[in-house]
N, C-alpha and C positions, 0 to 999 in steps of 0.2 A: 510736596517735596519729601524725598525719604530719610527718615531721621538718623543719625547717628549718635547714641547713646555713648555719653563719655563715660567711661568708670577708671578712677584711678586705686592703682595699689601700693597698697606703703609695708615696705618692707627692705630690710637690710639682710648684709652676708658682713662675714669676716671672720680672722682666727677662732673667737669666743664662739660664734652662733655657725658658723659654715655657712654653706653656700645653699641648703634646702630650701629653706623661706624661698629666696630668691628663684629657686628652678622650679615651682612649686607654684609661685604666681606668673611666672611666664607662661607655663602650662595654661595656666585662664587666662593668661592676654591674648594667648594663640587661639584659646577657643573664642573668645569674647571677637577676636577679631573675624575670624570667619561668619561669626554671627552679625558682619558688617557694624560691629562699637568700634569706639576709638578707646583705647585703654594706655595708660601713662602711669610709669612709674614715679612713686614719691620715694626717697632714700635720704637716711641720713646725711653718708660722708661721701668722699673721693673714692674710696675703697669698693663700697658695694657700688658706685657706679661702675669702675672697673671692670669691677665681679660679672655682673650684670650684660654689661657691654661684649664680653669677653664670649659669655652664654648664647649671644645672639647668631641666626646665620649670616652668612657675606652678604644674603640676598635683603632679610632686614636691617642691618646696616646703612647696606645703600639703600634700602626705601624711607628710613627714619622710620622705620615700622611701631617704635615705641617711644616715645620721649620719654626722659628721664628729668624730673625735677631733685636737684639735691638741696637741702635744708640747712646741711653745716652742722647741725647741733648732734648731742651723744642719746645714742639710738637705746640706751641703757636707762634714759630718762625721758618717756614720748610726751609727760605732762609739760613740761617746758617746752613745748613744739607745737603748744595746742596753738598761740596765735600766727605761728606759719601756715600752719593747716588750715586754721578759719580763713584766713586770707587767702590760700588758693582754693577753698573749695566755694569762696564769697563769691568770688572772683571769675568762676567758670559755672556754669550749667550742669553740672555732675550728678548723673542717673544714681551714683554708687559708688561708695570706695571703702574698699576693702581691705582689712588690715591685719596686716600676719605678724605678730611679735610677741614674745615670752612675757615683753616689758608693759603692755598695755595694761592701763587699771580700770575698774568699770569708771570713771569719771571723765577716764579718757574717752572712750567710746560713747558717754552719754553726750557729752561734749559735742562730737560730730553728729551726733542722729540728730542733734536739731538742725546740722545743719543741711543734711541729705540724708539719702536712703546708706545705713551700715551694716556690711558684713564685718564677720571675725569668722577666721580659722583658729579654732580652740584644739589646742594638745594636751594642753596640763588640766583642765577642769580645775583652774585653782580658785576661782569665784565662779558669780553666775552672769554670764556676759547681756551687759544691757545692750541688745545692738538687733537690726533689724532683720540681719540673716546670722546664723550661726550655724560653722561647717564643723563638724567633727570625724573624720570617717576611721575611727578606732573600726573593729571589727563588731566588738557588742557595744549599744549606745545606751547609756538610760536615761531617754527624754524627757522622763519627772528633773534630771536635775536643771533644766536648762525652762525655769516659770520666767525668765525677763526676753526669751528670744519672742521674737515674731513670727519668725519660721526656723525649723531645724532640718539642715540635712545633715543625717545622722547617717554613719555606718558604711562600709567599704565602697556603694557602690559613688560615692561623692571621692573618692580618691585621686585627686589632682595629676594624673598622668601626662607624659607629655605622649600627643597621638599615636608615635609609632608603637606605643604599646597596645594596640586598640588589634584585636584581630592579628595574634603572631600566630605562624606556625610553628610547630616545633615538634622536635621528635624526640623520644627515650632510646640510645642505643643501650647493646647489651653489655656493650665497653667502655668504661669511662678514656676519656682521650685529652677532653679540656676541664679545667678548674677554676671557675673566676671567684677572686678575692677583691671584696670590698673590706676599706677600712675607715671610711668616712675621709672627708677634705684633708683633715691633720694627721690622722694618727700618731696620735702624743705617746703611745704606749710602743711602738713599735709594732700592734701584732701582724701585721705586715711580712717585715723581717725574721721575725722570732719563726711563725708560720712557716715561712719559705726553708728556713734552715733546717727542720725536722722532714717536710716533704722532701727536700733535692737529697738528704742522707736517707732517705727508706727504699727499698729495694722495691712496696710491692706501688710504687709514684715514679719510678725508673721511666715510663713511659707518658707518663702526663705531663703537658704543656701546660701552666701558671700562667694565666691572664691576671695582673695586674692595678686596680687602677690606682692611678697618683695623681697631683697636681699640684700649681702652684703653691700653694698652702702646706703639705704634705712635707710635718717634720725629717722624717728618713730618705729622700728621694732620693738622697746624694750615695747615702746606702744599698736603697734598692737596684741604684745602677750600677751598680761596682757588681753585684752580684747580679742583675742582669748578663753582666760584660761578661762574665766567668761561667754561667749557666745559660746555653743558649734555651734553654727550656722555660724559663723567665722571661716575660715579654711586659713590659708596661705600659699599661692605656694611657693615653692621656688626651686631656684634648676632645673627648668622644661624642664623637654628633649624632653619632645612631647605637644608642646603647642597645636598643633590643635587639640588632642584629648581633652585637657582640655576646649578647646574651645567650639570642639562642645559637649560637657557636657553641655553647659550653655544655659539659653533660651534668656536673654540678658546680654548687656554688657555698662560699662563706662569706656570711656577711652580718654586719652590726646592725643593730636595729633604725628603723626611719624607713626611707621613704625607698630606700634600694627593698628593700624586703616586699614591699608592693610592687613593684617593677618585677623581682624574678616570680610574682604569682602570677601577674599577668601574663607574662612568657608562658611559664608551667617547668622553671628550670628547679631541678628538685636541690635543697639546699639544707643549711644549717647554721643558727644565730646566733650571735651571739652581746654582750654590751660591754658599754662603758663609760654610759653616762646614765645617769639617775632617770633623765627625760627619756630612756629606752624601754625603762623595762618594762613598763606597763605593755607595751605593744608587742615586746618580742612574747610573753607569757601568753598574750592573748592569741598568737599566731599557735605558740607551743599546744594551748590547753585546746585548741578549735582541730587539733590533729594537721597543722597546715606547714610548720618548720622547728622541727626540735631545736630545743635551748639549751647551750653548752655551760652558761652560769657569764658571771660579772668576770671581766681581766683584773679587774682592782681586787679582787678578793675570791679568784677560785686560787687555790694553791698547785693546781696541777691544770692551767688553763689550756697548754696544747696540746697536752694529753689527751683530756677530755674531745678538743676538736677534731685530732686526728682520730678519735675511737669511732666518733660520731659519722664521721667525713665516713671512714672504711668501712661503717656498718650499712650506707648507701651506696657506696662503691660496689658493695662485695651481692646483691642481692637489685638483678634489673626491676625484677617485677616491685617490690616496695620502692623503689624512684616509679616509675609507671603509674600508681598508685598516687602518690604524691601529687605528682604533678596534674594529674587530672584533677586533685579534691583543689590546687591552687589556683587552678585556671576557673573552677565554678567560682572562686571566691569574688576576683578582682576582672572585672573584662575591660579596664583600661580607660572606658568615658565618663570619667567622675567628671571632668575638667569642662566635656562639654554642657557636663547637666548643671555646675556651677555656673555658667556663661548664662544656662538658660534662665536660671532664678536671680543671678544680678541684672538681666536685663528685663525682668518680669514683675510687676510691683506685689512687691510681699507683704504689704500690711492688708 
């Protein structure tokens, strides 16, 4: 009989954390499922099942393609949730499960490896993760610090993609025409807004269409469509099921640090970064110093932040050939099947 390998993923979304975690493991439930596993989400609350649910296609949906276990307890606390966890991982035959959260302590993690095989996706390196697989896919990795994994995958090419990024075409014209802005689920700071209002008043953006994205979550929405309504040049995403095609729509792009910045290298969409949260900056610097996406500095603390973005934005604007450039060195970085090489090592025994 042919086996089907359960692996569940435990990970939440919501205003505090966004919505990455969660898009992030779906990417490995879609690979894990191709790879014929059964893969199930664990979540805290209401919310990120929402989140979660909302992420899925029509077509998963109506297959029940992913069950969703919710726990009830604060995703902020995951040691209070160990005997839920023992209890469904006692309780099912579980290859693996894997676990994506800021909140995890290593006693957390020691906790489940007895009781299965455990991965962690590590961002912050704030301990050393006692767990049986550990993903990191920073761009430089340093494998001495990780003495409690079992296996590491280390380094861009484990980067959790969702497929359509696998194999994009894309082209450099000589004219820039589209613009897409990212500003992560919230943008609390507005740079959104603030952005748009110096682009639509400059003569030499008279011509460029502003893609957008927003969503439910998203402080200024109410904002951004008022000036939608008034700029037909402002168009808002939301909702997006095929970001790569939106991507490579575009001729550049601005965007905060995470996981959009490996999405536009796998496109090859030439851009520039920027942050605004502390968890960013390591990765936007690493992308800056590897020659892959200039860094415009912190919104909490550049003093002249749209300044800066616009100088940056018009110094790839103004010169095809350094976008040409660019996007070839982003496209060697990130080729988009991180997601299925994780599938292959939670369904592969790593000790």
């Amino acid at each position: 009989m042919e086996s089907h390998p359960l692996v569940y993923l435990r990970a939440d979304g919501n205003d505090d954390i966004a919505t990455g975690h969660l898009m992030r493991c779906l990417s490995i439930a879609r690979a894990l499922r191709r790879r014929k596993a059964v893969a199930a989400f664990i979540v805290s609350d209401s919310l990120s099942v929402s989140l979660l649910t909302d992420m899925f296609t029509p077509q998963e949906r109506a297959d029940r393609a992913f069950p969703i276990l919710q726990l009830q307890t604060d995703y902020k606390n995951p040691d209070q949730e160990l005997p839920a966890m023992q209890s469904i991982l006692s309780a099912h035959n579980a290859a693996a499960v894997l676990v994506d959260s800021y909140f995890a302590t290593p006693g957390y993690l020691s906790a489940l490896q007895k009781l299965t095989c455990t991965a962690y996706i590590d961002d912050l390196q704030a301990f050393d993760p006692p767990a049986d697989l550990v993903i990191n896919y920073d761009l430089t990795v340093d494998p001495g610090f990780y003495t409690k994994a079992g296996r590491l995958l280390g380094g861009s090419a484990y980067t959790p993609l969702r497929r359509q990024f696998s194999a994009c075409s894309y082209h450099v014209w000589d004219t820039v025409r589209d613009l897409f802005i990212s500003t992560g689920g919230t943008d609390p700071f507005n740079i959104a807004g603030g952005l748009l209002k110096r682009l639509t008043a400059s003569a030499r953006w008279q011509n460029v269409t502003f893609h957008v994205l927003t969503g439910p979550m998203h402080v200024h929405r109410a904002g951004l469509l008022n000036m939608a309504q008034a700029d037909g040049r402002i168009v808002l995403c939301e909702g997006v099921q095929d970001m790569a095609s939106l991507m490579t729509s575009c001729d550049l792009a601005f965007s905060a640090g995470g996981t959009t910045l490996y999405e536009l290298c796998a496109v090859g969409v030439p851009s520039v970064s920027y942050t605004m949260a502390d968890n960013q900056i390591p990765g936007v610097l690493a992308f800056s110093q590897a020659g892959l996406i200039p860094y415009v500095g912190d919104v909490r603390n550049h003093p002249d932040f749209f300044g800066s973005a616009m100088a940056a934005l018009e110094d790839l604007m103004s010169v095809p050939a350094a976008r040409r450039s660019q996007s070839a060195r982003m496209k060697m970085a990130i080729d988009g099947a991180g997601a299925d090489r994780i599938a292959e090592a939670l369904t592969t025994k790593v000790h």
